[in-house]
FILOKOL-53882 format. One record per atom (N, C-alpha, C, O): residue in three letters; x, y, z. Coordinates in steps of 0.2 Angstrom, whole numbers, plus 5000, padded with zeros to 4 digits. Each point is the difference from the previous one (the first is absolute). Layout:
% residues N
ALAXYZ
...
//
This chain:
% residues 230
UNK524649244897
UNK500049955005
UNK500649965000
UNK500149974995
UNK500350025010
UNK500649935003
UNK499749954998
UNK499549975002
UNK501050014994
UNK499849924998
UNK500349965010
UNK500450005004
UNK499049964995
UNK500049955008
UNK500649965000
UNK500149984994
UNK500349995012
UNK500349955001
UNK499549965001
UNK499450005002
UNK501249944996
UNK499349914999
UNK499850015010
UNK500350045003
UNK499349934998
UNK499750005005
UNK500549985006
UNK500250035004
UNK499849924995
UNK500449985005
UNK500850055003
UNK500249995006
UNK500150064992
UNK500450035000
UNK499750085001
UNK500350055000
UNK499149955002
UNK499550075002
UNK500250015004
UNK500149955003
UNK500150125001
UNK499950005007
UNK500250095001
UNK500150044996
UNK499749955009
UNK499750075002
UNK500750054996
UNK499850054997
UNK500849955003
UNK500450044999
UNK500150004993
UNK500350054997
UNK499349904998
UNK500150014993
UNK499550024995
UNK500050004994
UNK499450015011
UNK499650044996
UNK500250075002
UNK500150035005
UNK500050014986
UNK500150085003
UNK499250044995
UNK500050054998
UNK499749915002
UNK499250025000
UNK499549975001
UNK500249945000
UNK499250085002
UNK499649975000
UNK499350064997
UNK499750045002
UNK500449904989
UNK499550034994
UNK499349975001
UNK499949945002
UNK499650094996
UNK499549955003
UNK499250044996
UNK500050074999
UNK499549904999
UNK499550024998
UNK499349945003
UNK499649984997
UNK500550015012
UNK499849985003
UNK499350035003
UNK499949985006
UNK499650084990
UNK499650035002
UNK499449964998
UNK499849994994
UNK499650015013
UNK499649974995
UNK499250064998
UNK500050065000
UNK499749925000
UNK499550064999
UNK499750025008
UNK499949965004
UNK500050124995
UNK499850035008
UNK500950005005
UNK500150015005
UNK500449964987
UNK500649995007
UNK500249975001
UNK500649995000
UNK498849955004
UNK500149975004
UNK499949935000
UNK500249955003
UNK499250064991
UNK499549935000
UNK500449944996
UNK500350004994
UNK499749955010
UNK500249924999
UNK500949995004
UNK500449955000
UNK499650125006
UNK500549995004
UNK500750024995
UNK500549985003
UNK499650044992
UNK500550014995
UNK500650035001
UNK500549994997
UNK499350075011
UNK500450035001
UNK500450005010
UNK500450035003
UNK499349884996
UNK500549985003
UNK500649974999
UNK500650015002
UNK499249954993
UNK500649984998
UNK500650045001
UNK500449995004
UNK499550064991
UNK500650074998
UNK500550005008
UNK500550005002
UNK498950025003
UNK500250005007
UNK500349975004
UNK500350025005
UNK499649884992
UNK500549965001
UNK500649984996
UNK500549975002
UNK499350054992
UNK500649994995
UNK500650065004
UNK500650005002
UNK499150044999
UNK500650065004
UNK500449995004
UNK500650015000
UNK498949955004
UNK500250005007
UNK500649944999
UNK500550015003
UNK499349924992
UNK500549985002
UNK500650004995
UNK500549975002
UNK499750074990
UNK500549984997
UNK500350094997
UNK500550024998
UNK498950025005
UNK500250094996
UNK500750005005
UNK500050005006
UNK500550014991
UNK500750025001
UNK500050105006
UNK499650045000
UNK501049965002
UNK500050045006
UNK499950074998
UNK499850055003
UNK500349954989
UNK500050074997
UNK499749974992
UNK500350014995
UNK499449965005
UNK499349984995
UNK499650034998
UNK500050055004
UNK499649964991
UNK499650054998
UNK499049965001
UNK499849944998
UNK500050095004
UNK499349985001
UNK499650034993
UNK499850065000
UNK500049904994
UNK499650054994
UNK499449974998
UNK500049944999
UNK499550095002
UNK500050085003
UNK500050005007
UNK499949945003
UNK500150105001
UNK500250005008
UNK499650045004
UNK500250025006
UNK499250014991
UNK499550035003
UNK499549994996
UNK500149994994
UNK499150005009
UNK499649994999
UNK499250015003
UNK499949985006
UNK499650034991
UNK499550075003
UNK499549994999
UNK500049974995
UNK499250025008
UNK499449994996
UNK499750085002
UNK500250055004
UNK499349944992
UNK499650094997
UNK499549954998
UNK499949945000
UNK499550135000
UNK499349994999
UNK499650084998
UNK500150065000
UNK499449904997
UNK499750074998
UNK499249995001
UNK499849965004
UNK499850084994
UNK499249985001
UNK499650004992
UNK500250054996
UNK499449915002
UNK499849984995
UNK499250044999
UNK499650005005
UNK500350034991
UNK499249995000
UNK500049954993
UNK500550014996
UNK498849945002
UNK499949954999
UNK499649954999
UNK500149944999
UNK499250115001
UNK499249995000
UNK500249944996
UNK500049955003
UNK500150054991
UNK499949984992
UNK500049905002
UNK499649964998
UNK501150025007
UNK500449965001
UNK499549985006
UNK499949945000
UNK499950105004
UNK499649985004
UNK499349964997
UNK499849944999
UNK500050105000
UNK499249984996
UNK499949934997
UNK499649955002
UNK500950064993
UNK500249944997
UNK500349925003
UNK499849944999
UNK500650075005
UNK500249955004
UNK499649975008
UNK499949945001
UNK500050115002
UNK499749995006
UNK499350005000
UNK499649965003
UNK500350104994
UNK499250025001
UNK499749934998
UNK499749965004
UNK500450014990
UNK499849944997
UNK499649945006
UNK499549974999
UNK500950035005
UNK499749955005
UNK499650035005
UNK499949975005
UNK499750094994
UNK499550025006
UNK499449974994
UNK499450025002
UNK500549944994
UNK499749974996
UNK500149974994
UNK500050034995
UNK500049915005
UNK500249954997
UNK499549954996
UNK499949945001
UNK499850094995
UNK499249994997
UNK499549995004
UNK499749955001
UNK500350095002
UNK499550015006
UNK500249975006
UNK499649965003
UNK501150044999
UNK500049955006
UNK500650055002
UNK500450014996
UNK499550025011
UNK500550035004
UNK500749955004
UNK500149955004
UNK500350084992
UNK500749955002
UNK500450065003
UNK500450024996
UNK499550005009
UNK500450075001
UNK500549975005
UNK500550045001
UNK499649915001
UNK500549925006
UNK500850014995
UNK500650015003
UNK499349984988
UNK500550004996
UNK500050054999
UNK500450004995
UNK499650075005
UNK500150055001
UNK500450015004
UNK500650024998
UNK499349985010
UNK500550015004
UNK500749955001
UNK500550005003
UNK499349954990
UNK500849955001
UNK500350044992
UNK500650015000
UNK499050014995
UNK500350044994
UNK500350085004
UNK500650004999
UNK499350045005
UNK500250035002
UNK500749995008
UNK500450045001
UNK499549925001
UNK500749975005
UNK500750004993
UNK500550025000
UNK499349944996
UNK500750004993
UNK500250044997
UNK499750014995
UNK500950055007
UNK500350044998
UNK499850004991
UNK499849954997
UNK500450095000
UNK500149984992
UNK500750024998
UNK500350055002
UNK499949914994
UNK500950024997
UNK499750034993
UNK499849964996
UNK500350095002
UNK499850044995
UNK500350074997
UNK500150045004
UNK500049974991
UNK499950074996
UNK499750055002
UNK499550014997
UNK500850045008
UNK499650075001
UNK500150044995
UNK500650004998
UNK498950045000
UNK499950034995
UNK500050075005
UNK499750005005
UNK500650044993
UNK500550075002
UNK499250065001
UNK500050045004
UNK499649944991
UNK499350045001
UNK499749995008
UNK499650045003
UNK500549905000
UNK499549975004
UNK500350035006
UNK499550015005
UNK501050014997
UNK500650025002
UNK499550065002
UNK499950044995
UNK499949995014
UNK499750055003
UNK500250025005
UNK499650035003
UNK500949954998
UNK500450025009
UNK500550014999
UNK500349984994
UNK500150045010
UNK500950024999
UNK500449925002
UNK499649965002
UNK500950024998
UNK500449955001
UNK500149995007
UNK499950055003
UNK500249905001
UNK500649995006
UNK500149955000
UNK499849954999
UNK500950075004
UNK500749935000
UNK499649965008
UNK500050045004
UNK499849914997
UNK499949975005
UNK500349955003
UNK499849965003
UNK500950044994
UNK500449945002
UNK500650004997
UNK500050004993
UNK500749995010
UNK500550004998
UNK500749975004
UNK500150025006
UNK500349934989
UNK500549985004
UNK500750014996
UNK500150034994
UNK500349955012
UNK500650024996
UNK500449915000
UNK500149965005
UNK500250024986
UNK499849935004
UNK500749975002
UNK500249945000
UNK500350135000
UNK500649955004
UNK499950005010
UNK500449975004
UNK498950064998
UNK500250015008
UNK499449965000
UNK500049955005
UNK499550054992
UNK499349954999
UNK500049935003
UNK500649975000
UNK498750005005
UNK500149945003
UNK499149994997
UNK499650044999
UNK500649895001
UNK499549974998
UNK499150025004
UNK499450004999
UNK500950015007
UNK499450025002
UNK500050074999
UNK499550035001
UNK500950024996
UNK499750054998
UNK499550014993
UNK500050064996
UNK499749865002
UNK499549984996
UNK499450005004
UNK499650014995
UNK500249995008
UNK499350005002
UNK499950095006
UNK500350015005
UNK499250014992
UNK500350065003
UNK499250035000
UNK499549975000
UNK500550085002
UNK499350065000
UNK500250085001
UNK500250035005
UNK499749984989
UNK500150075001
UNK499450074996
UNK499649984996
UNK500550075005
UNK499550055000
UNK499950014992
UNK500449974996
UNK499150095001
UNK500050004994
UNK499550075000
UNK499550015003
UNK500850044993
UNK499550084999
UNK500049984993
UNK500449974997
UNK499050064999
UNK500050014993
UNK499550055000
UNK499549985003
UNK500450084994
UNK499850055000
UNK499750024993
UNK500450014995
UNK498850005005
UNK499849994995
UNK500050064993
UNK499650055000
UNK500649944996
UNK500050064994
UNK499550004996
UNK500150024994
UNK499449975008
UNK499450014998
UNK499649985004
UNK500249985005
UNK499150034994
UNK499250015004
UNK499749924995
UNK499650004996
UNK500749945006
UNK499549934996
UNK500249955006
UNK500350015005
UNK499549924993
UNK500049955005
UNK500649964998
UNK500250004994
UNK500049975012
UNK500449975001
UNK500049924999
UNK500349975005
UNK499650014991
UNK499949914998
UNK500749945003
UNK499949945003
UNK500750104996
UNK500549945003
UNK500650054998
UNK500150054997
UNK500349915009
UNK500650034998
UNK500649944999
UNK500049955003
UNK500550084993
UNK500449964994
UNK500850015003
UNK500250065000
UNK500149915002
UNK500649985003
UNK500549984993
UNK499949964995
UNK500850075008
UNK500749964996
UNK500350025001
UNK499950045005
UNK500949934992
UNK500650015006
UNK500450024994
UNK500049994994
UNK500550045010
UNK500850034996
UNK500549975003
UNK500050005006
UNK500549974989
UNK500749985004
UNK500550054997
UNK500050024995
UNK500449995010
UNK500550064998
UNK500749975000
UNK500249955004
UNK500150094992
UNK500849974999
UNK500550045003
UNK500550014996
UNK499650025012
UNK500250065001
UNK500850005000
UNK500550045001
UNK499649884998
UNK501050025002
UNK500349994993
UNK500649995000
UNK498950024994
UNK500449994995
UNK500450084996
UNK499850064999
UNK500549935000
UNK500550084999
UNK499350064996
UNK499950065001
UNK499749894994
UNK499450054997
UNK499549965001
UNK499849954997
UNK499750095010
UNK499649955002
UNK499349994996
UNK499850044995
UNK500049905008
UNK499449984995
UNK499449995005
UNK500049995006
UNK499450024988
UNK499449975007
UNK499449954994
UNK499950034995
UNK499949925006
UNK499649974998
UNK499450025004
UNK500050005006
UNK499750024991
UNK499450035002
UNK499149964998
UNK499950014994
UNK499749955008
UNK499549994995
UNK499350035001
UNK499549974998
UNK500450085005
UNK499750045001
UNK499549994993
UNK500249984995
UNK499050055004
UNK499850024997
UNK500250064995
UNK499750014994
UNK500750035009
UNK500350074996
UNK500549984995
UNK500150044995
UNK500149895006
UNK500549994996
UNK499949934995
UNK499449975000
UNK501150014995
UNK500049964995
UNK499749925003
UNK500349995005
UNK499249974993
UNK499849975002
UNK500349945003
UNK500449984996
UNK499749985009
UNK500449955001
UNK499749925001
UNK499449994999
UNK500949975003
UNK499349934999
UNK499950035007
UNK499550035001
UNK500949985003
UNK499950015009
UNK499150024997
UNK499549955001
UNK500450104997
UNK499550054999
UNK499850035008
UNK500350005005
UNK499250024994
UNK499650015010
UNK499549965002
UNK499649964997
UNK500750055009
UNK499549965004
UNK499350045003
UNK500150065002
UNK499449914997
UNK499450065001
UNK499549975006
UNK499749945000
UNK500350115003
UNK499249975006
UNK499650055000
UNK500150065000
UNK499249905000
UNK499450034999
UNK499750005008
UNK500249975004
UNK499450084996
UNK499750035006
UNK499349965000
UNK499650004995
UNK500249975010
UNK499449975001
UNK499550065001
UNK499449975001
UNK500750105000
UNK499850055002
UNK500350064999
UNK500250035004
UNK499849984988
UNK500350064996
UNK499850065006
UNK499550015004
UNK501150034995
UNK499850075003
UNK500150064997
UNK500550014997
UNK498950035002
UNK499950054995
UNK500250055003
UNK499650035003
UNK501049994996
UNK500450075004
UNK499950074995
UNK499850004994
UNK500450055010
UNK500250074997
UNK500850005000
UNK500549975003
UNK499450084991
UNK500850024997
UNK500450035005
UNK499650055001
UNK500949945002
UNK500450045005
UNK500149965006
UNK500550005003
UNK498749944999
UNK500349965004
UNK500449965002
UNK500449994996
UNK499649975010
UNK500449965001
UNK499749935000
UNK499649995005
UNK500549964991
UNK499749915005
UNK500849995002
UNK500550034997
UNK499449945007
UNK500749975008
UNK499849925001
UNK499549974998
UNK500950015005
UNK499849935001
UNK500749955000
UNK500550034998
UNK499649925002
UNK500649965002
UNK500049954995
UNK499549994996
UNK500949985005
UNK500449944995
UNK500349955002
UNK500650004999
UNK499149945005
UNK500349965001
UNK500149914997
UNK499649965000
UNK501150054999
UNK500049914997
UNK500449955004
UNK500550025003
UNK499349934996
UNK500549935003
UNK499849974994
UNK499750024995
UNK500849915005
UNK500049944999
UNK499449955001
UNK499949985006
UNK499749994990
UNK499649985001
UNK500149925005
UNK500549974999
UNK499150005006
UNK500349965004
UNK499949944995
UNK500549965002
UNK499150024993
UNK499649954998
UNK500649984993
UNK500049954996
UNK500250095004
UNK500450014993
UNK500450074999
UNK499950054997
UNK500949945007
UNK500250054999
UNK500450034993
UNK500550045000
UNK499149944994
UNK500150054993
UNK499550055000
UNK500350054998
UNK499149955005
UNK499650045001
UNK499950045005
UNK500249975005
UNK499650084995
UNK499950065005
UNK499550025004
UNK499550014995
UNK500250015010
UNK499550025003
UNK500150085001
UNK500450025004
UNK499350024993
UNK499850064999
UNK499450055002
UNK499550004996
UNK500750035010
UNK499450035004
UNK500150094997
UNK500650025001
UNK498950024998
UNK500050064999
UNK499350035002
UNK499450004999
UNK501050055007
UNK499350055001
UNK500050064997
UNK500450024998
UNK499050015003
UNK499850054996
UNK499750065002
UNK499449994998
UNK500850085005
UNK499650035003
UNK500250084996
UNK500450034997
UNK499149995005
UNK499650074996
UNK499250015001
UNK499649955001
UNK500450154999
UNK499650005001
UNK499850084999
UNK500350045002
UNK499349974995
UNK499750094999
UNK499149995001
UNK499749965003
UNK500150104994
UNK499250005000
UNK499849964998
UNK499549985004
UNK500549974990
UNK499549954998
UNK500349925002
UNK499749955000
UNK501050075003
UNK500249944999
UNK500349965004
UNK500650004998
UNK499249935007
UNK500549985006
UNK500349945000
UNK499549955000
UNK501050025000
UNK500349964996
UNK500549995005
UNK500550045001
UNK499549875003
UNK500450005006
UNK499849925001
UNK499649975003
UNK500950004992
UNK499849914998
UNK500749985002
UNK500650035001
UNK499349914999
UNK500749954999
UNK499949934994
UNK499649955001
UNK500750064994
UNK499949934996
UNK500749975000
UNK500550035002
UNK499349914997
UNK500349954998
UNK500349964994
UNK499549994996
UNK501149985000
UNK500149994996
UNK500749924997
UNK500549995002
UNK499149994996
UNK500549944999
UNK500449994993
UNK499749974995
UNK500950055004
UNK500450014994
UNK500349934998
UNK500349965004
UNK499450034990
UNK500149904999
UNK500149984993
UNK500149944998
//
């Protein structure tokens, strides 16, 4: 990293990088990777380096009974009293967590990706599609999202990755639970989109909508949830 001039003597022609570890969990969450966007815009020099200068989110599908039972099921009875109201607000809050590489039942996809020397700030709030293809015949509990920053202008590139596959990072994953697991067959497809903004009430937080569709002999599956990342 370039040791910084004092502030006051900053200016667009004397930064010839811009180093930054401005990612927040899911990405995006607490607006993090605005900054970097305006830190760019106004002091990254004409032939400047942006590190890292690409970056990606992925997702997978989880099965998850064990997590579910325990955490949610919990409120369809509450020493004899149905609280199923907090259930539906335990289920809206993503979880930032450790995926365990076992739970892991669908193939990968990249659902989102910028490149962050051409990137604009509104190419943060976005909606895009998502295939994950099931490798096995069990159910579907949640699926677990993370991001990779890549290093691609450096002479031997790098990529920060914090995937489940890989060494554990604080980032960890981001995970969302299905308010209506879908019990697919191995070879299938579940499809469905991915849309985030800025939350209006508080822009560190996110509003997070995902839909969910699939469908074979036993099983039809064509929802939209809702999700508040905080």
């Amino acid at each position: 990293m370039l040791r910084r001039p004092p502030r006051s003597t900053l200016d667009r022609s004397s930064a010839a990088s811009d180093v930054y570890k401005r990612q927040g969990y899911f990405l995006l969450f607490e607006s993090m990777l605005d900054t970097v966007l305006y830190a760019r815009d106004k002091y990254l020099g004409k032939d400047g380096l942006m590190l890292p200068d690409r970056v990606s989110l992925h997702m997978v599908g989880l099965e998850d009974s064990k997590y579910i039972a325990e955490k949610f099921g919990f409120w369809d009875n509450v020493y004899d009293v149905k609280m199923s109201s907090l259930k539906r607000v335990a289920l809206s809050e993503p979880l930032v967590e450790k995926v365990p590489k076992k739970n892991i039942i669908t193939s990968e996809c990249k659902f989102f990706e910028l490149d962050l020397y051409k990137a604009r700030i509104e190419d943060l709030t976005f909606a895009h599609k998502y295939q994950l293809r099931l490798k096995v015949s069990d159910t579907v509990h949640a699926l677990a999202c993370w991001f990779d920053a890549e290093f691609t202008r450096l002479q031997k590139k790098q990529k920060l990755s914090t995937s489940p596959y890989k060494t554990l990072t604080h980032w960890r994953q981001t995970i969302f639970y299905l308010g209506r697991p879908i019990a697919g067959t191995k070879g299938n497809v579940i499809s469905g989109s991915v849309a985030v903004k800025r939350a209006e009430e508080n822009f560190r937080e996110l509003d997070i909508k995902l839909s969910f569709h699939y469908r074979d002999d036993k099983e039809d599956a064509n929802y939209i949830q809702l999700y508040k990342l905080r």
